[in-house]
Kinemage of the C-alpha trace (Angstrom):
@kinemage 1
@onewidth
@group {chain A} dominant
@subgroup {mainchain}
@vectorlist {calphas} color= white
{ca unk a 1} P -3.815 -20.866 22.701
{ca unk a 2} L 0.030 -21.545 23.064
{ca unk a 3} L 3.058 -21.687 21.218
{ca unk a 4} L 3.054 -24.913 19.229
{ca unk a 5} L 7.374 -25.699 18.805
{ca unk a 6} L 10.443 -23.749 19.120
{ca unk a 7} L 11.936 -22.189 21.740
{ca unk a 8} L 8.835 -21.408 23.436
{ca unk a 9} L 7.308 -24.647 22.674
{ca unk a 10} L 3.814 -25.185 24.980
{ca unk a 11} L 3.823 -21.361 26.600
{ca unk a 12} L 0.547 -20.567 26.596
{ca unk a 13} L -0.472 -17.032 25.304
{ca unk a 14} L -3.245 -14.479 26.521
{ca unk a 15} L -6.287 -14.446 23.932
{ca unk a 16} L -9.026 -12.257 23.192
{ca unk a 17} L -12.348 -13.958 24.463
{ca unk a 18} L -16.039 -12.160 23.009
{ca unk a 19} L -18.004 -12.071 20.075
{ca unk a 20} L -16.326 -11.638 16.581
{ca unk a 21} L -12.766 -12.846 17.811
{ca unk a 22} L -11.310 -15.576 15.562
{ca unk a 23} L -7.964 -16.314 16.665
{ca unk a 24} L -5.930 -18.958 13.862
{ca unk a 25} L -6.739 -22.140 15.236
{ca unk a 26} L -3.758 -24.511 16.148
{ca unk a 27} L -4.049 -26.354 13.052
{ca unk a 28} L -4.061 -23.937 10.839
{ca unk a 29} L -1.025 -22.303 12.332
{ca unk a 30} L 0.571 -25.506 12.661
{ca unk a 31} L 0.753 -26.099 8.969
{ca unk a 32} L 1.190 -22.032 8.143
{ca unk a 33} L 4.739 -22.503 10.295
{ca unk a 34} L 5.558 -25.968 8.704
{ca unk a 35} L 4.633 -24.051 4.901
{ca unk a 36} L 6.891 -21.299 5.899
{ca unk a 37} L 10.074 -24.147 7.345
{ca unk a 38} L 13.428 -22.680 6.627
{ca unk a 39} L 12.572 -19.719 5.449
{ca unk a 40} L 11.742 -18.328 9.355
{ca unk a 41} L 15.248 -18.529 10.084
{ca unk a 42} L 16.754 -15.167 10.599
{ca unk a 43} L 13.964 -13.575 8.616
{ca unk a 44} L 12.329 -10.091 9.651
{ca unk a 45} L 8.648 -10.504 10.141
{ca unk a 46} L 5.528 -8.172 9.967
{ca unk a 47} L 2.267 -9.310 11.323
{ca unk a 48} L -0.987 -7.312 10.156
{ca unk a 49} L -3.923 -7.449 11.974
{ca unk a 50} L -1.346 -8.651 14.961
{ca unk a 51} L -4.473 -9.376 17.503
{ca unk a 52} L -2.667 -11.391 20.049
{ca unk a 53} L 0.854 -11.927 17.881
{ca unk a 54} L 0.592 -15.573 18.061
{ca unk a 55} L 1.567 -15.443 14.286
{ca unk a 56} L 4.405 -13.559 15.060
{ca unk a 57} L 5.126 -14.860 18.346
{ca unk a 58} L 5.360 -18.212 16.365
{ca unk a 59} L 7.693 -17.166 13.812
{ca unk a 60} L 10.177 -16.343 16.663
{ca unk a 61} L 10.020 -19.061 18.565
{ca unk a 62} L 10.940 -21.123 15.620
{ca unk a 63} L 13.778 -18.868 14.650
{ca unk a 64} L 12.881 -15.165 12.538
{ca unk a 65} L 15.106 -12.891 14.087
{ca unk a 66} L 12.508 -10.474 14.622
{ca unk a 67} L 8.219 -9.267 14.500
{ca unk a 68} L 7.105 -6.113 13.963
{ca unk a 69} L 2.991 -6.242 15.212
{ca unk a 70} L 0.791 -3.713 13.386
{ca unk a 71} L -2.850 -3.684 15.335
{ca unk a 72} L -4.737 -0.716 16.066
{ca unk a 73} L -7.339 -1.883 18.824
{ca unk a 74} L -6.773 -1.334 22.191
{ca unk a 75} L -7.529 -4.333 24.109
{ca unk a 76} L -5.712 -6.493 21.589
{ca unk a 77} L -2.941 -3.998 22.145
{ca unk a 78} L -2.962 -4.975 25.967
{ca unk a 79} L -2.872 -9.034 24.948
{ca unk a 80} L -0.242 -8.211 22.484
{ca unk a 81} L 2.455 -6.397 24.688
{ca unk a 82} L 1.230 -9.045 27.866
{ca unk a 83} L 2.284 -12.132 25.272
{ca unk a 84} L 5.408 -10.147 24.267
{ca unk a 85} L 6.488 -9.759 28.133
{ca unk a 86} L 5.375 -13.100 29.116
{ca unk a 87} L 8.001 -14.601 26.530
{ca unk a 88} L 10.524 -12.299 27.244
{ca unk a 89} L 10.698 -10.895 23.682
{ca unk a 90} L 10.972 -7.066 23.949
{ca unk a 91} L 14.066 -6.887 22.255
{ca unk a 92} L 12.827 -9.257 18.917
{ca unk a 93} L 9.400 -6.740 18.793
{ca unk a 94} L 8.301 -3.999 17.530
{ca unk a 95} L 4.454 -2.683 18.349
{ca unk a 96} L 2.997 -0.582 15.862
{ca unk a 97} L -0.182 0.815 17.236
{ca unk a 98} L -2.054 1.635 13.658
{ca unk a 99} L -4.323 0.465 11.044
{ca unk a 100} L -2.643 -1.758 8.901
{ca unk a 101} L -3.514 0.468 5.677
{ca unk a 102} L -2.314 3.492 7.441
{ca unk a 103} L 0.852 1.991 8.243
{ca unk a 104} L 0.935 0.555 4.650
{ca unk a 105} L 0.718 3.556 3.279
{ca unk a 106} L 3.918 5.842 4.742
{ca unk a 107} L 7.145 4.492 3.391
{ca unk a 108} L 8.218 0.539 4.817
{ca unk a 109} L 11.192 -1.509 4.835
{ca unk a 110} L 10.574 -4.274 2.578
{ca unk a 111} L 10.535 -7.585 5.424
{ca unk a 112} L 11.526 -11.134 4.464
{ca unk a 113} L 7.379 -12.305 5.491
{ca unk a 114} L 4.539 -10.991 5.565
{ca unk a 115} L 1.866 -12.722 7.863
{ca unk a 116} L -1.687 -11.411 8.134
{ca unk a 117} L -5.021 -12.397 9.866
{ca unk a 118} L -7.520 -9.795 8.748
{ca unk a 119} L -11.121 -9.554 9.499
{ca unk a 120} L -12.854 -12.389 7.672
{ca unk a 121} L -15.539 -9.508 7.180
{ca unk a 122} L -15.220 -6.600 5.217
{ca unk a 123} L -13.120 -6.291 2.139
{ca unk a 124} L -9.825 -6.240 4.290
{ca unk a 125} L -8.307 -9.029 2.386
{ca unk a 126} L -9.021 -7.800 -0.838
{ca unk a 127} L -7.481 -4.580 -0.262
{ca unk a 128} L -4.357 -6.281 1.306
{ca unk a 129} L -3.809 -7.943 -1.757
{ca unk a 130} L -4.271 -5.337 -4.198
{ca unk a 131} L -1.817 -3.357 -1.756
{ca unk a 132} L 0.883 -5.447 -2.037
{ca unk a 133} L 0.535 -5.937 -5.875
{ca unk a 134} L 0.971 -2.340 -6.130
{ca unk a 135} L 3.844 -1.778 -3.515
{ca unk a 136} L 4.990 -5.256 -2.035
{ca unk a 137} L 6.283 -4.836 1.413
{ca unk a 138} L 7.286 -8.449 1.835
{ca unk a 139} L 9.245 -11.036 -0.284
{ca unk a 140} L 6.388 -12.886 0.614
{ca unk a 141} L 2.501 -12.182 2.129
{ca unk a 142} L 1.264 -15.319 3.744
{ca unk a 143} L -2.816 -14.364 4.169
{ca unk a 144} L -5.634 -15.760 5.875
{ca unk a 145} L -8.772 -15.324 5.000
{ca unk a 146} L -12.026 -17.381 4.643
{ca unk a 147} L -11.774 -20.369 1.886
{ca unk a 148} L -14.949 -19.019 -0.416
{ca unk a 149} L -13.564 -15.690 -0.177
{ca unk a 150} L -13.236 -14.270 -3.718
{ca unk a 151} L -9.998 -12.795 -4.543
{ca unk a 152} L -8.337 -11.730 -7.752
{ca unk a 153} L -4.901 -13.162 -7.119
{ca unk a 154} L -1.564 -13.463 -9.405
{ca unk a 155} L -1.175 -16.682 -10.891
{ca unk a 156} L 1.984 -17.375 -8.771
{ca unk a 157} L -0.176 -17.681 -6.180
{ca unk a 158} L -0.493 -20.353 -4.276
{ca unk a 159} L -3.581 -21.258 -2.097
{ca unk a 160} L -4.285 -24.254 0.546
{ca unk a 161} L -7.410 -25.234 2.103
{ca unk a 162} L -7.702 -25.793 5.826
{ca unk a 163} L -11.632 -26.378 6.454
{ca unk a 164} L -13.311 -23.267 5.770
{ca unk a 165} L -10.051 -21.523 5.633
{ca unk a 166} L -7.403 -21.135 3.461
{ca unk a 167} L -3.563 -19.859 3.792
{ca unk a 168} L -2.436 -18.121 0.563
{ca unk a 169} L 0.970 -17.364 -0.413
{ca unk a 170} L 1.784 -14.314 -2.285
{ca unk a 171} L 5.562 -13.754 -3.684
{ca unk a 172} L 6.640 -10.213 -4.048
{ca unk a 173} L 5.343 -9.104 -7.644
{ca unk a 174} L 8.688 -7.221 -8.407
């Protein structure tokens, strides 16, 4: 895996390898940056479900002024803060060593993006959304999650299909 443009353009970054890792594939984090465009610049990013923080990492290299990486596993916790100090990047990160709905749930600045990768199993998606509907903590939650997934979603919306996954957009309800 490696940084696809921006500053960092080609670094490669440290990935999880084993059974039941699904890193965002190039593509589909090619066109996730290119959705996002102008609206990285400057912005304040969280990444839930940070794994390695190639979302995040992405973000910055193509100009959001700074990622804050929720993930509560330990070995993607050692990937994380290895990408982090391979770009240099301390100063534009945050680590957040929690579960995402734990963190969700104690007060949180409201950030300009919202990125998240959750499990494709489970009901972690679901819950996202309903989360945010409740108490957005984004202008906007960019999601992942698998294409025949079935979830209830406002009609402002906006979904795109990417093989057997799909990128949705989610503006702040409020």
């Amino acid at each position: 895996m490696r940084i696809i443009s921006g500053r960092w353009k080609g670094h490669g970054l440290n990935v999880l390898r084993g059974r039941g890792i699904r890193p965002t594939s190039d593509r589909v984090r090619e066109a996730w940056m290119s959705a996002l465009g102008d609206k990285l610049t400057t912005a304040r990013i969280l990444d839930l479900f940070a794994g390695s923080g190639a979302l995040g990492l992405e973000a910055l290299s193509r100009g959001a002024a700074s990622a804050t990486f929720v993930e509560s596993a330990k070995d993607p916790l050692r990937i994380l803060t290895a990408n982090i100090e391979l770009l240099g990047a301390q100063s534009e990160c945050k680590i957040v060593r929690a579960d995402a709905f734990q963190f969700l749930k104690k007060p949180v600045e409201v950030f300009d993006l919202a990125l998240a990768d959750p499990p494709y199993v489970g009901e972690a998606a679901r819950r996202l959304v309903e989360h945010f509907l409740r108490k957005p903590f984004a202008k906007e939650l960019w999601l992942e999650h698998p294409w025949r997934k079935n979830l209830t979603l406002p009609g402002d919306a906006r979904t795109r299909r990417y093989g057997d996954t799909a990128l949705t957009t989610i503006p702040n309800p409020l």
